[in-house]
C-alpha positions as CSV (number, residue, x, y, z in Angstrom):
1,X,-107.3,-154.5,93.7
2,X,-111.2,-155.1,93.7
3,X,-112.7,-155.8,97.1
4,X,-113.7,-159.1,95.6
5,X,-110.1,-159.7,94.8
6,X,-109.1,-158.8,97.6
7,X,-107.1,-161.5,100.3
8,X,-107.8,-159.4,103.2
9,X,-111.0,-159.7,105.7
10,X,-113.8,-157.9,105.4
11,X,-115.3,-157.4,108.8
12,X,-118.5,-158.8,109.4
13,X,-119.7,-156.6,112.8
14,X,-119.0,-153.3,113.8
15,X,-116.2,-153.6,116.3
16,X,-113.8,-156.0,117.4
17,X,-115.8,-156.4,120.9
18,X,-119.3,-156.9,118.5
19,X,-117.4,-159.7,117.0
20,X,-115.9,-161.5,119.5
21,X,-119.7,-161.5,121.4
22,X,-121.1,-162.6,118.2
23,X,-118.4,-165.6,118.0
24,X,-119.5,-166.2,121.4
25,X,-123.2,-166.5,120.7
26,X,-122.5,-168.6,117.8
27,X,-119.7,-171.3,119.9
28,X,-122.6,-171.5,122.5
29,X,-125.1,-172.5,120.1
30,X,-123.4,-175.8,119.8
31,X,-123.3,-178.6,122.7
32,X,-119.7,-179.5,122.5
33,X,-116.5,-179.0,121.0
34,X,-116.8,-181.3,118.4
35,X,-119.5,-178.8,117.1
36,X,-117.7,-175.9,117.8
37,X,-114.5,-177.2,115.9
38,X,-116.6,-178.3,112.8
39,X,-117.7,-174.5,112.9
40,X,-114.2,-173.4,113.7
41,X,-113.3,-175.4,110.4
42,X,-116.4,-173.8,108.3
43,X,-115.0,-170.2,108.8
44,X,-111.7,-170.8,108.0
45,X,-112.9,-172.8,104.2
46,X,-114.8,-169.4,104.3
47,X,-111.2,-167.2,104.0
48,X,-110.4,-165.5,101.2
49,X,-108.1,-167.1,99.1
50,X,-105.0,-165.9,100.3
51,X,-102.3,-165.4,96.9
52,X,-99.1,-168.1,97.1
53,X,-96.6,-165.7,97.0
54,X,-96.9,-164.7,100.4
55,X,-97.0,-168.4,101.4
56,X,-92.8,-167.9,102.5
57,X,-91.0,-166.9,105.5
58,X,-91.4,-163.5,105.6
59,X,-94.9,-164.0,106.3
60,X,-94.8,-167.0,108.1
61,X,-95.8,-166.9,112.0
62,X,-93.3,-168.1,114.6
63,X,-94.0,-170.2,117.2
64,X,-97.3,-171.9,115.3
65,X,-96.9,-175.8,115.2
66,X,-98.8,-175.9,111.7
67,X,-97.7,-173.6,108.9
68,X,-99.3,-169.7,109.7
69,X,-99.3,-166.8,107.0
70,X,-100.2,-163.3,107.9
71,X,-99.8,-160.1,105.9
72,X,-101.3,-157.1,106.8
73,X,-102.2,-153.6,105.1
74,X,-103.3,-150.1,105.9
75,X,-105.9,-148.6,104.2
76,X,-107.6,-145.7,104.7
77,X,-105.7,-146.0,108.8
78,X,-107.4,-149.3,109.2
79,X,-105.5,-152.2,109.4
80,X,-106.8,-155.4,107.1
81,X,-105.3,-159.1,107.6
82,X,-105.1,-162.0,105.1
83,X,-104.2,-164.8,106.5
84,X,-103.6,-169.1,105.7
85,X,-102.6,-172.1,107.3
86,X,-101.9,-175.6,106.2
87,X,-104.4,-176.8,108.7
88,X,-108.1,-176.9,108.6
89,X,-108.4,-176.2,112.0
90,X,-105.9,-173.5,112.1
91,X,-107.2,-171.9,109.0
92,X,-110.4,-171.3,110.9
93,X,-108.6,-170.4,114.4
94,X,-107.0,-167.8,111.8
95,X,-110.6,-166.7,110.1
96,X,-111.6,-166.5,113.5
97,X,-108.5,-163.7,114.9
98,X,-108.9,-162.4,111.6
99,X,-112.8,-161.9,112.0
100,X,-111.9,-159.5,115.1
101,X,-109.3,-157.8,114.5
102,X,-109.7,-156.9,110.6
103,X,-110.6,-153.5,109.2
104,X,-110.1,-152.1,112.5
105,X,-107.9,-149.3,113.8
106,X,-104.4,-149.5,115.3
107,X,-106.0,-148.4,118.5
108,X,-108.8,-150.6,118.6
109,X,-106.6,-153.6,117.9
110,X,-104.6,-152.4,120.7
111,X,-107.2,-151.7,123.2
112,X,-108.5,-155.0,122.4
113,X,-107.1,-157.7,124.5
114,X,-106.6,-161.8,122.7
115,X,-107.9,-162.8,126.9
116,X,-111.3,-163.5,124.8
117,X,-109.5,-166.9,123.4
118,X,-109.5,-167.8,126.8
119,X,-112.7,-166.6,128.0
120,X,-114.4,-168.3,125.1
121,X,-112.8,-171.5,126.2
122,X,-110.9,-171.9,123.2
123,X,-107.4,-172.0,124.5
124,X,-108.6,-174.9,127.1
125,X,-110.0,-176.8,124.0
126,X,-106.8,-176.9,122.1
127,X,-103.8,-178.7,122.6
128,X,-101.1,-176.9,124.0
129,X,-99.1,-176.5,120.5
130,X,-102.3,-175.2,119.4
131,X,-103.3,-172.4,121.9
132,X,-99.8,-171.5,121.8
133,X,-99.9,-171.1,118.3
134,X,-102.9,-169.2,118.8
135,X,-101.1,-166.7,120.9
136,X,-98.3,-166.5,118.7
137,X,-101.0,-165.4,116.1
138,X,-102.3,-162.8,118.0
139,X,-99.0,-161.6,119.1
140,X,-98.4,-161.2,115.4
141,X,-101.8,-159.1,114.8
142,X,-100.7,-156.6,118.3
143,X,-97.1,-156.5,116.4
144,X,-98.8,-155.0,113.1
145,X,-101.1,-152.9,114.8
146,X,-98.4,-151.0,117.0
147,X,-96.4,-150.9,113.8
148,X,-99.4,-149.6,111.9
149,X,-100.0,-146.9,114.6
150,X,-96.3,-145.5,114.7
């Protein structure tokens, strides 16, 4: 499959701890969280397009009030994410998880804790079905990595 085929996130920075500050920077740069959603939103129209067939229950994530698709690869002992929801915003909470944890290793997933949905405020922005969802999200992203790293 070409890379611009491909469903699976590219990663934009360098490490997952260079993309969560660079999410940071770019949240702060707007005044409130009608901003930051309408950028939220923007990133997740910006996902690959992730292929139907793995729009079913075996990819589905529990626990997500809005419909949440992951699949995950190794390649080259990196671990790449596609991922899809049938909500704007969830697409781009998705893009978002996706953005950091993508093309990293098992370890690196590991070692890097989801507490930076809360520190960035996002979890306090979203309804409670949503930040749950959220978690349940990047429960699903630790799951593959541990897996990937058996």
């Amino acid at each position: 499959m070409s890379s611009a085929a491909s469903p699976f996130v590219v990663p934009e920075e360098d490490s997952a701890a260079a993309a969560i500050e660079a999410i940071g920077e770019e949240l702060a740069l707007f005044d409130d969280w009608t901003e930051r959603y309408g950028f939220i939103i923007e990133m997740g129209r910006k996902l690959p397009p992730f292929p139907p067939e793995w729009a079913d229950d075996a990819h589905r994530v529990p626990g997500c009030q809005s419909q949440v698709w992951l699949e995950s690869a190794v390649e080259d002992g990196l671990v790449r994410f596609a991922g899809a929801s049938d909500a704007a915003i969830v697409s781009g909470l998705v893009a978002l998880l996706l953005r950091v944890y993508s093309g990293r290793s098992p370890e690196e997933i590991l070692r890097t804790d989801p507490v930076f949905l809360k520190e960035l405020g996002l979890l306090e922005a979203l309804s409670a079905n949503r930040g749950n969802g959220i978690a349940s999200m990047a429960k699903a992203v630790q799951r593959a990595a541990a897996e990937a790293a058996r």
